[in-house]
VOKEMAR-720331 format. One record per residue (C-alpha): residue number from 0; y, z, x. Coordinates in nm, 2 decimals, padded with zeros to 4 digits. Layout:
BEGIN
[NUM, [Y, Z, X]],
...
// end
This chain:
BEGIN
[0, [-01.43, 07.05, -03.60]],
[1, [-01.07, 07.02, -03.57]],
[2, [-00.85, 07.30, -03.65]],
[3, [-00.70, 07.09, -03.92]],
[4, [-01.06, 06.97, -04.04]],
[5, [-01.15, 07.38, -04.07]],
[6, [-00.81, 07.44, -04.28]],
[7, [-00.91, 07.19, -04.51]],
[8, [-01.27, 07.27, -04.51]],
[9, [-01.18, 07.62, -04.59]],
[10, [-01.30, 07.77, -04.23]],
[11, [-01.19, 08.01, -04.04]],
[12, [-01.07, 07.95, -03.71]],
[13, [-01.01, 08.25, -03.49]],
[14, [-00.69, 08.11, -03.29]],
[15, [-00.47, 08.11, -03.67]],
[16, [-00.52, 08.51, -03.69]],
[17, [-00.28, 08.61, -03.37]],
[18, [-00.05, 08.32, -03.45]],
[19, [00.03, 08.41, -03.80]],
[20, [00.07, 08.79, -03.69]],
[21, [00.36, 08.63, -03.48]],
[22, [00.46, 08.44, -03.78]],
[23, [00.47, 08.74, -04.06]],
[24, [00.22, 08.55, -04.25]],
[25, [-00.12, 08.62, -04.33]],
[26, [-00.40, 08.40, -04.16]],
[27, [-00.49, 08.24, -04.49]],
[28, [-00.10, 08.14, -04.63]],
[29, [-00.12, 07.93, -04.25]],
[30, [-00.44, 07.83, -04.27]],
[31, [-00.31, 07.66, -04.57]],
[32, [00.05, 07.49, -04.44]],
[33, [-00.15, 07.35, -04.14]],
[34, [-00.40, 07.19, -04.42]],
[35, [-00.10, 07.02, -04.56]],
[36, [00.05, 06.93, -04.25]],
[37, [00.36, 07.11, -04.26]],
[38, [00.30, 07.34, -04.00]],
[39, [00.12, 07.27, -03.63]],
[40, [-00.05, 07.46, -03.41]],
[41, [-00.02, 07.34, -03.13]],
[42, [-00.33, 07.53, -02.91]],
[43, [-00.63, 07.28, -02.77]],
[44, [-01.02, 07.41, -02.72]],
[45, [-01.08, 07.64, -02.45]],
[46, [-00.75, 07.80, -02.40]],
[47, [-00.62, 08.13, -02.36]],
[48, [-00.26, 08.15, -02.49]],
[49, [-00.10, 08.49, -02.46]],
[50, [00.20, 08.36, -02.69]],
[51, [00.09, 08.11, -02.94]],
[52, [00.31, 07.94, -03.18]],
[53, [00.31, 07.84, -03.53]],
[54, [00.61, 07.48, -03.61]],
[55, [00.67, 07.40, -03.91]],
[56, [00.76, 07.55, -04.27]],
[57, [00.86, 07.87, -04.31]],
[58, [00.79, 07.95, -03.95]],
[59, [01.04, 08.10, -03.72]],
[60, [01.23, 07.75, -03.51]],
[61, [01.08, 07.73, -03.21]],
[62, [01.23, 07.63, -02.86]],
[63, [01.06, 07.37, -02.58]],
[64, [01.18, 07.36, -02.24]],
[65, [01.11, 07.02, -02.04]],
[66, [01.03, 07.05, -01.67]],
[67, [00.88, 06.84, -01.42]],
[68, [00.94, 06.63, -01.06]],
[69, [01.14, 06.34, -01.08]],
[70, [01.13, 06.05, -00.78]],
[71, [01.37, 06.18, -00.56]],
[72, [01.25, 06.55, -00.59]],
[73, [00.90, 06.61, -00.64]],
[74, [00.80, 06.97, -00.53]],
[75, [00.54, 07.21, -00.71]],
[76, [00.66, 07.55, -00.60]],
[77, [01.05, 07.45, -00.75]],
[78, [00.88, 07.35, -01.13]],
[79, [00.70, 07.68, -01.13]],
[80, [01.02, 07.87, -01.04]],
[81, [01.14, 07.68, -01.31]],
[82, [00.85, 07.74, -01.56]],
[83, [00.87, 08.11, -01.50]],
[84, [01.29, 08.10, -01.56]],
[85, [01.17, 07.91, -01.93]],
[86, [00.94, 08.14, -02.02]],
[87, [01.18, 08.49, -01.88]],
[88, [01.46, 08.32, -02.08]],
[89, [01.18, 08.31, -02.42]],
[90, [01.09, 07.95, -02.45]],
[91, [00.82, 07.88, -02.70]],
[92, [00.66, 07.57, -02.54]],
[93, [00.70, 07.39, -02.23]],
[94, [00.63, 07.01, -02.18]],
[95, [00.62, 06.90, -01.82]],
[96, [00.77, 06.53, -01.71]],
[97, [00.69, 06.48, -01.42]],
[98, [00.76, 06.10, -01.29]],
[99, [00.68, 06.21, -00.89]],
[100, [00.50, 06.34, -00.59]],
[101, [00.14, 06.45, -00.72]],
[102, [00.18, 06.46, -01.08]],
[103, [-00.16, 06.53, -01.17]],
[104, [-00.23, 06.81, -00.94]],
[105, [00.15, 06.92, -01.06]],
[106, [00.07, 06.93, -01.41]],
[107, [-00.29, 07.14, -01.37]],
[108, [-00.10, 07.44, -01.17]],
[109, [00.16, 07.43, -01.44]],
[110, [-00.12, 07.46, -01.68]],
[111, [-00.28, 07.75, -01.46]],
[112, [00.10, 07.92, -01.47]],
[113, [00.21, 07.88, -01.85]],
[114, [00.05, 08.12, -02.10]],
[115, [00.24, 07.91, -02.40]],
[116, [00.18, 07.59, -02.55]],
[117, [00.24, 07.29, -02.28]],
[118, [00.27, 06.95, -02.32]],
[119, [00.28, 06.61, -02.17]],
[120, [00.40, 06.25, -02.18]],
[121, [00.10, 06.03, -02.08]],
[122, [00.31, 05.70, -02.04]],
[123, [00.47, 05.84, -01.75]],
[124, [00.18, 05.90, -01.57]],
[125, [00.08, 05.51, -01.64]],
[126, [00.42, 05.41, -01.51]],
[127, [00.38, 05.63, -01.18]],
[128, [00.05, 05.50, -01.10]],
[129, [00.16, 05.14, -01.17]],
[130, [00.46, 05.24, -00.90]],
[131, [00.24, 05.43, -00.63]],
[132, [00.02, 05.05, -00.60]],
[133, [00.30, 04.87, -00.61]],
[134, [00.24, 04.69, -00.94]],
[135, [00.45, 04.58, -01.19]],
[136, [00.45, 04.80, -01.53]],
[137, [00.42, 04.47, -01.74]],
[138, [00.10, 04.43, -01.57]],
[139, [-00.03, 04.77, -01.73]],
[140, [-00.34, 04.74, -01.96]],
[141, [-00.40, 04.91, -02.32]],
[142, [-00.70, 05.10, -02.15]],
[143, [-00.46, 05.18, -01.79]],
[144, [-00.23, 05.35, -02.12]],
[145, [-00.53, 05.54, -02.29]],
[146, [-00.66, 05.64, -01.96]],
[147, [-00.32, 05.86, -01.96]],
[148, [-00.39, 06.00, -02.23]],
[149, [-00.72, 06.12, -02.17]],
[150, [-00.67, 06.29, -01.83]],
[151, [-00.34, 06.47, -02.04]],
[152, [-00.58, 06.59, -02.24]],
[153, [-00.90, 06.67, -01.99]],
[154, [-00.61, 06.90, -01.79]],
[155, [-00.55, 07.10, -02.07]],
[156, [-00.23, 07.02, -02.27]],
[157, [-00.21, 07.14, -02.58]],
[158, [00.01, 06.83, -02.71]],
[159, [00.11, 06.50, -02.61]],
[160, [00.40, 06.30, -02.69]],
[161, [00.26, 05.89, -02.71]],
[162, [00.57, 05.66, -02.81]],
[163, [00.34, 05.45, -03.06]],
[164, [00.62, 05.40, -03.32]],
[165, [00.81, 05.18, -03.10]],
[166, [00.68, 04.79, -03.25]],
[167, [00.81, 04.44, -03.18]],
[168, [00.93, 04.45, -03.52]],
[169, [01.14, 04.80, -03.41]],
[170, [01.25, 04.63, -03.07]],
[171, [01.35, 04.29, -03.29]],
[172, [01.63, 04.45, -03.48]],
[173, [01.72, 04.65, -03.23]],
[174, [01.79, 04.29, -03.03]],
[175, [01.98, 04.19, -03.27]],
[176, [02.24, 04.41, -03.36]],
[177, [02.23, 04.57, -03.01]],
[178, [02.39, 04.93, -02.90]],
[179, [02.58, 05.13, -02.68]],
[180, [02.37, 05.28, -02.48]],
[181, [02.06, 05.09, -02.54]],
[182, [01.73, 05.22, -02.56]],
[183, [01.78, 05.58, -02.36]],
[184, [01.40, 05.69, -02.41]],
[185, [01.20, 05.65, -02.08]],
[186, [00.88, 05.59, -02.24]],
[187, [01.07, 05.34, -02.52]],
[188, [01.23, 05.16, -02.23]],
[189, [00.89, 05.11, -02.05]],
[190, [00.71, 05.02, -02.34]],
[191, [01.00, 04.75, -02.50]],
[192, [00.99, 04.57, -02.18]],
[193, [00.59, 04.56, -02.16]],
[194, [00.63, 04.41, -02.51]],
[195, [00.88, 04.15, -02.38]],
[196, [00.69, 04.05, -02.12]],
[197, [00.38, 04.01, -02.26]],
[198, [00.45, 03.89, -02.59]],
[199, [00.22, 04.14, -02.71]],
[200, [00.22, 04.44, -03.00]],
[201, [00.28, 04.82, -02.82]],
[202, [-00.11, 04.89, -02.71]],
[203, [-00.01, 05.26, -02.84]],
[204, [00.04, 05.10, -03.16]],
[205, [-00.23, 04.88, -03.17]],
[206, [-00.51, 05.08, -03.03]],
[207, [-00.38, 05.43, -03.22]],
[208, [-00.65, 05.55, -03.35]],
[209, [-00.87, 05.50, -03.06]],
[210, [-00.54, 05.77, -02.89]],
[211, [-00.61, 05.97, -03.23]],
[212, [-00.97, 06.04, -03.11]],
[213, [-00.86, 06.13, -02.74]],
[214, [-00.69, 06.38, -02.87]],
[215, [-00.92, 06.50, -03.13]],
[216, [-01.21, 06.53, -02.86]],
[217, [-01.03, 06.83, -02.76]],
[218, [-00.83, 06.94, -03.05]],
[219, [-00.43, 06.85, -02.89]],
[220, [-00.22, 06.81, -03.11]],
[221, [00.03, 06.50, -03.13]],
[222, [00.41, 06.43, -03.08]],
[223, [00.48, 06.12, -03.22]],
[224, [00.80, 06.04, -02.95]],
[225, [01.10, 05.82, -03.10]],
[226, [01.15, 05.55, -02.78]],
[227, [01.42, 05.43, -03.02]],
[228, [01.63, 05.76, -03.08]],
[229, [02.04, 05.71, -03.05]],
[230, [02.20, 05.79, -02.66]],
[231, [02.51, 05.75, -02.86]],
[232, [02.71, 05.89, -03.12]],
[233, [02.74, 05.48, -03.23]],
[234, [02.41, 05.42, -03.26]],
[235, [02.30, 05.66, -03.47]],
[236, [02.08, 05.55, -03.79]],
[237, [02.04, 05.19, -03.70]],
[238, [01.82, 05.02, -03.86]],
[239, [01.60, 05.02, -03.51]],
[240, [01.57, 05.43, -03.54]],
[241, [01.51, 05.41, -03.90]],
[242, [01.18, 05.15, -03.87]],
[243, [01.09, 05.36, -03.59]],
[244, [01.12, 05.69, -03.82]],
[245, [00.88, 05.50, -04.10]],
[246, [00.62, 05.40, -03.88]],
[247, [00.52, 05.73, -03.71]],
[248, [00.52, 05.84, -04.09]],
[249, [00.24, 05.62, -04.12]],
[250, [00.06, 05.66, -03.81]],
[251, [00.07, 06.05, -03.89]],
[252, [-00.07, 05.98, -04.17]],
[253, [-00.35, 05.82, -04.01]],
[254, [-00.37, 06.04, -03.76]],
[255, [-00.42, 06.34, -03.96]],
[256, [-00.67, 06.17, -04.21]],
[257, [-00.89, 06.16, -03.81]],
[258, [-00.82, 06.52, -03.82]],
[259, [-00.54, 06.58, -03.58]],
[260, [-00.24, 06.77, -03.61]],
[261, [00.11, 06.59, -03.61]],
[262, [00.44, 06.71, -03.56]],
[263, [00.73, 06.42, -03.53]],
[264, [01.02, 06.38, -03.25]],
[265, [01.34, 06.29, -03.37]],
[266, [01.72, 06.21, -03.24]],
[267, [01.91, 06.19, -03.00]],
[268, [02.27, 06.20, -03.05]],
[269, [02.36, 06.20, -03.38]],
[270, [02.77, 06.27, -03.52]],
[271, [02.76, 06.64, -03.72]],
[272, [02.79, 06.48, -04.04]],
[273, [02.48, 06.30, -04.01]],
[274, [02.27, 06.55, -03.93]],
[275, [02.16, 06.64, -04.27]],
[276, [02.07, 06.34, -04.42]],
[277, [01.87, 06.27, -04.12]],
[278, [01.67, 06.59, -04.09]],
[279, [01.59, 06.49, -04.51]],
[280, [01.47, 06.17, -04.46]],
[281, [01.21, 06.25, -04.15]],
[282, [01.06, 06.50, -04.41]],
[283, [01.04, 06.23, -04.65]],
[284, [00.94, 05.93, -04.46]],
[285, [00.69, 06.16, -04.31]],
[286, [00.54, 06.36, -04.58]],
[287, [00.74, 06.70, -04.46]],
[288, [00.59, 06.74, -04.09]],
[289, [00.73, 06.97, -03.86]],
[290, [01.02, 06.76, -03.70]],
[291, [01.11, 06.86, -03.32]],
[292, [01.45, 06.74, -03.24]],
[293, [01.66, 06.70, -02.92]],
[294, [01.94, 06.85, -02.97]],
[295, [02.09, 06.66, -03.12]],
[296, [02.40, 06.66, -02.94]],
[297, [02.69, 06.61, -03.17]],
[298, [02.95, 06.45, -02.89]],
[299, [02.90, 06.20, -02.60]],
[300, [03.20, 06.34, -02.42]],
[301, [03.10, 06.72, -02.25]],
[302, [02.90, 06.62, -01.95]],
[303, [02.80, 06.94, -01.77]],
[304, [02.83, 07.11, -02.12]],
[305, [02.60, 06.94, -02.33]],
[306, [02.36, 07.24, -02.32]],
[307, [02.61, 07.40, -02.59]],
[308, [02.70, 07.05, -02.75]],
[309, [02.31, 07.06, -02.79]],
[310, [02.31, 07.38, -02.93]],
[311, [02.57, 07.32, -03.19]],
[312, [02.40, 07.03, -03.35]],
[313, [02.04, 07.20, -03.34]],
[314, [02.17, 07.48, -03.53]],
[315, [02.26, 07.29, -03.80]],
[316, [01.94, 07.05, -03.76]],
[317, [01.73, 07.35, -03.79]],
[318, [01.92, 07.47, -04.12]],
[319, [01.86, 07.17, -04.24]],
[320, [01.48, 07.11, -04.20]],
[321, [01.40, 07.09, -03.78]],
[322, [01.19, 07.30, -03.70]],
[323, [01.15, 07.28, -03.30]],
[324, [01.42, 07.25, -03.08]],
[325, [01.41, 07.07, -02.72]],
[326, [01.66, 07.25, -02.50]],
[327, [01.91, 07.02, -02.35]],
[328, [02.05, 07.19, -02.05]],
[329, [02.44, 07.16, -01.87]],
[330, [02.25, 06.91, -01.63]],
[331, [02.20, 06.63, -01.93]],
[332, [02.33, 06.27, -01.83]],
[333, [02.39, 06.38, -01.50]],
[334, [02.07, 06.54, -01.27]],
[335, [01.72, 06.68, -01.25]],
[336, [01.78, 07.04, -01.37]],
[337, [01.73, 07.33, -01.21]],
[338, [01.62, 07.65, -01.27]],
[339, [01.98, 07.80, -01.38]],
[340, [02.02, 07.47, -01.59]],
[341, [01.69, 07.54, -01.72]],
[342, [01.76, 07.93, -01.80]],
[343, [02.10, 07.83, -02.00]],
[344, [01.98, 07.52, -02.19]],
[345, [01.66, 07.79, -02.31]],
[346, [01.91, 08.04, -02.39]],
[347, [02.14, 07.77, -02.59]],
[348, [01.85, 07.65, -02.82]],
[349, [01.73, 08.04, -02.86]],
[350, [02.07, 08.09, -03.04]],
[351, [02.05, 07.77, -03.20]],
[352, [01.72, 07.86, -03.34]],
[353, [01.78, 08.24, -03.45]],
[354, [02.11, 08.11, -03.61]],
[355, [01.90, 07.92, -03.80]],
[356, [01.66, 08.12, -03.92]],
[357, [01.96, 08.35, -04.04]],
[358, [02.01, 08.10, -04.27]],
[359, [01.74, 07.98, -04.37]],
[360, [01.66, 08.33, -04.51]],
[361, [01.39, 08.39, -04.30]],
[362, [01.21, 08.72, -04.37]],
[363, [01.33, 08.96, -04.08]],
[364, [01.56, 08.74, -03.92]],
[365, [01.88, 08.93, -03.91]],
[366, [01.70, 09.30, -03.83]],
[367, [01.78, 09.20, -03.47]],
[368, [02.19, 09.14, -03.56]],
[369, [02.13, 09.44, -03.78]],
[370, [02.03, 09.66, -03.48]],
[371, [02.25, 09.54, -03.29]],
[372, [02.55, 09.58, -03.46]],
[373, [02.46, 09.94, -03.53]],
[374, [02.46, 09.96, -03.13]],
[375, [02.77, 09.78, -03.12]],
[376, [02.98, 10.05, -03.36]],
[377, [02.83, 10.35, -03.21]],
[378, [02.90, 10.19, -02.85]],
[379, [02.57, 10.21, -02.74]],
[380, [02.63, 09.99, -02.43]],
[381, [02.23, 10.06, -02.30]],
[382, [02.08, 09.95, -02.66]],
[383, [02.31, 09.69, -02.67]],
[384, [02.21, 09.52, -02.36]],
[385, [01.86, 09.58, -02.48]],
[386, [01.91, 09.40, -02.75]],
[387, [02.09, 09.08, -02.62]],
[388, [01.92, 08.74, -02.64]],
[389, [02.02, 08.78, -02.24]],
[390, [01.99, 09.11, -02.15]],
[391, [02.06, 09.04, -01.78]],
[392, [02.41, 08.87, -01.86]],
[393, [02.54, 09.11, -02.08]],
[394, [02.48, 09.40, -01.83]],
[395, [02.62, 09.18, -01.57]],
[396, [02.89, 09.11, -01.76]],
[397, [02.96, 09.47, -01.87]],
[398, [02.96, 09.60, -01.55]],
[399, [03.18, 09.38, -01.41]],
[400, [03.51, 09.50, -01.54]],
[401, [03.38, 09.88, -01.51]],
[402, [03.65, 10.08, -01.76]],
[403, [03.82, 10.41, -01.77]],
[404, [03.67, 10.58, -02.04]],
[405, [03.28, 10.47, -02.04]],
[406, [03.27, 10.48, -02.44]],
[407, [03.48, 10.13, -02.46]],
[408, [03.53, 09.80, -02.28]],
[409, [03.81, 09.65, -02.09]],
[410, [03.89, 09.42, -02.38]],
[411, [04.07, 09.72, -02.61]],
[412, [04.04, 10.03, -02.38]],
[413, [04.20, 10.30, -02.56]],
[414, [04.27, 10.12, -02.88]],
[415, [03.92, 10.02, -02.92]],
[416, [03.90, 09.99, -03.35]],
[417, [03.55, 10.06, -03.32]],
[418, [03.60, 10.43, -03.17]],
[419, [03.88, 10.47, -03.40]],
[420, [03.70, 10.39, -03.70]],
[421, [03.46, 10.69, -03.63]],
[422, [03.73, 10.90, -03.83]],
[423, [03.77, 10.66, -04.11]],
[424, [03.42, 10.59, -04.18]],
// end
C-alpha cells in the first residue's frame, strides 16, 4: 500500500512519525491532511531521508532548488558542488534537470548525495535520448514518454513532475489569442509541438493513469507541471493557463483515487496584484492541494536580479495559499546557474518562505525573529550571526568594516540607540 492508501485505511506508516516531529504536529493530525490531500509527503519506498518534508496545509513553506547539466555544460562533480551549496544554504527539496552529458548516471549520484526529497522531469530525459540518436522529438512514442518515467522512478526520486495538463484543447486557445513570450515551459514546448505534429492528444494525457501506476509501484509522489504557465507579466491568466489549471485538478483527482500523492505546479510570472486570486483558485480548481509555485516573479524587467523579484512575489504567494517555493536564482533568463546563483536564489525563497509563515500565524514561526532581536538589543554580535538565515554573510559582513568600540557597528558608532536605550529601558 501507498502511503496515501495507509492514511485512508487508518495505517500507520513509519516514515509520517519523523516528518510530523519536523512539522509540530502529531503523526496522526498528518496522517489525516495527507488522507485529504492537502498535505504531500513527498518520500518513495526504500529511502533513507535524513530531512523529510511535510507540503501542504498548515505546514511550514518549503523551498526546492533546481539543479542539473544543460547541453553546453554537462559535468557531475559541478551539480554536486551545487547540491551540497542547496542543501548548506537549507533547501527543502531538490529536483535535478538535467538536459546533458550522462543524465542517467548524473541523476543516480545526485540521488547517492541528497539526504532530502529529490525530484525529476522524465520528459527531458525522452527529449535527450531522442537528441543523442539523432531523431526528431515528434517521432517520440507514448511508451518512449512512459519509459521516462519509469527509470525516474527505478533511480529513486521521490517525485516527478509529468506535464499531462497540457491538451490540444489547452494548446488551441493558446493559438488563438497568442502571447508574449509564448510557451516558456521546456517540457510544454516539447510536448505542444509533438501535438502539432502529430495531430494527436498529449500521450501524458491520454495514457495518465497507466503514469499514475509508475509511480504508485514505488510510492513517488506527483507534480503535476504547468507547460502553459505565463513567461510574462502579459500573459498572465489567459485562458490557456486557466484550462491548464482545471485539468490537472482532474487528473489529481484521478490520480489520488489510484492512491498517489499530488501536489500542483503553478505560475510563472504573474503582476503582484494577481497573485492572490490566483493562489485561491488553484486551491479551488484542485480541491486545496499543496500548490508549489515558481516564484512567481512579479516584474519582467530585473535580469540578473530576479532571485529577489522571485522572492518578493513568493512571499506573498505563500501568504496567500502556496505552499512550496521553487527558488529562482540571479541567473534566471540569462545562464545555467552556478553554485553562488544557486546559494542566493535558496537563500531568497528561505526568506520568502519564513516571511510567510510569519503571517500565516504559524505556530513557532517568529521565535527565531524573537531570539534574534533579543541578540540584536543586547549587541550580541556572536548570537546574532548564529542566528542569521546566512550565518556566513553576516559575519563576513560584520567583520568587514571592523569598528572602534566592539559593542556597536560602523552604521551608528557611538550614537548607536540600541546601546543608549540600555538606560531608558
Amino acid at each position: 500500500m501507498t502511503l496515501l492508501e495507509k492514511t485512508r485505511s487508518g495505517r500507520d506508516d513509519p516514515r509520517l512519525a519523523p516528518v510530523a516531529k519536523r512539522e509540530n504536529l502529531s503523526p496522526g493530525e498528518l496522517a489525516r491532511r495527507v488522507a485529504e490531500g492537502t498535505v504531500v509527503v513527498p518520500w518513495a519506498d526504500g529511502h533513507d531521508l535524513a530531512k523529510p518534508i511535510a507540503i501542504g496545509r498548515g505546514c511550514r513553506v518549503k523551498v526546492n532548488a533546481n539543479i542539473g547539466t544543460s547541453p553546453d555544460k554537462s559535468g557531475l562533480e559541478e551539480e554536486l558542488v551545487k547540491l551540497r551549496a542547496a542543501l548548506d544554504a537549507g533547501a527543502d527539496a531538490v529536483m535535478d534537470l538535467s538536459i546533458g552529458g550522462d543524465i542517467r548516471g548524473i541523476r543516480r549520484r545526485i540521488r547517492e548525495n541528497c539526504p532530502v526529497s529529490l525530484g525529476g522531469v522524465p520528459i527531458y530525459e525522452a527529449a535527450f535520448r531522442c537528441s543523442s540518436r539523432r531523431r526528431p522529438f515528434r517521432r517520440m512514442t507514448a511508451g518512449d514518454m512512459l519509459e521516462a518515467v519509469r527509470s525516474h522512478v527505478e533511480d529513486g526520486m521521490d517525485f516527478v513532475t509529468v506535464h499531462c495538463g497540457i491538451t490540444r484543447a489547452a494548446v488551441d486557445f493558446f493559438r488563438d489569442k497568442g502571447r508574449i513570450c509564448g510557451i516558456t515551459s521546456r517540457g510544454g514546448s516539447l510536448l505542444a509541438r509533438w501535438m502539432l505534429a502529430n495531430n494527436e492528444e498529449n500521450p501524458l494525457y491520454s495514457h495518465f493513469d497507466e503514469v499514475v501506476d509508475i509511480c504508485r509501484s514505488r510510492d513517488v509522489a506527483l507534480s503535476l507541471g504547468d507547460a502553459l504557465r505565463p513567461g510574462a507579466l502579459a500573459d498572465a491568466g489567459d485562458r490557456a493557463q486557466i484550462h491548464e489549471l482545471y485539468t490537472l485538478g482532474e487528473l489529481a483527482r484521478r490520480a489520488k483515487t489510484r492512491g498517489v500523492q499530488v501536489f500542483i505546479e503553478g505560475p510563472g510570472h504573474v503582476p503582484f496584484d494577481q497573485i492572490p486570486a490566483q493562489m485561491r483558485l488553484e486551491k479551488i480548481a484542485c480541491d486545496q492541494a499543496p500548490f508549489y509555485v515558481l516564484g512567481p516573479l512579479v516584474t519582467d524587467v530585473a535580469p540578473g536580479y530576479d532571485h529577489l523579484v522571485g522572492a518578493i512575489g513568493g512571499a506573498l504567494a505563500a501568504t496567500c495559499g502556496a505552499d512550496f517555493l521553487c527558488y529562482v536564482t540571479p541567473a534566471e533568463h540569462l545562464r545555467l546557474p552556478g553554485t553562488d546563483d544557486v546559494r542566493q536564489g535558496v537563500i531568497a525563497s528561505r526568506i520568502a518562505a519564513h516571511a510567510a509563515d510569519i503571517a500565516n500565524g504559524l505556530p513557532g514561526a517568529r521565535d527565531w525573529d524573537d531570539a534574534m532581536s533579543r541578540a540584536r538589543k543586547a549587541r550580541d554580535w556572536d548570537g546574532q550571526f548564529e542566528l542569521a538565515i546566512d550565518p556566513e554573510l553576516a559575519r563576513r559582513s560584520h567583520g568587514s568594516a571592523p569598528p572602534r568600540n566592539e559593542s556597536v557597528c560602523t552604521m551608528c558608532g557611538e550614537f548607536c540607540a540600541l546601546r543608549d536605550d540600555d538606560d531608558l529601558f
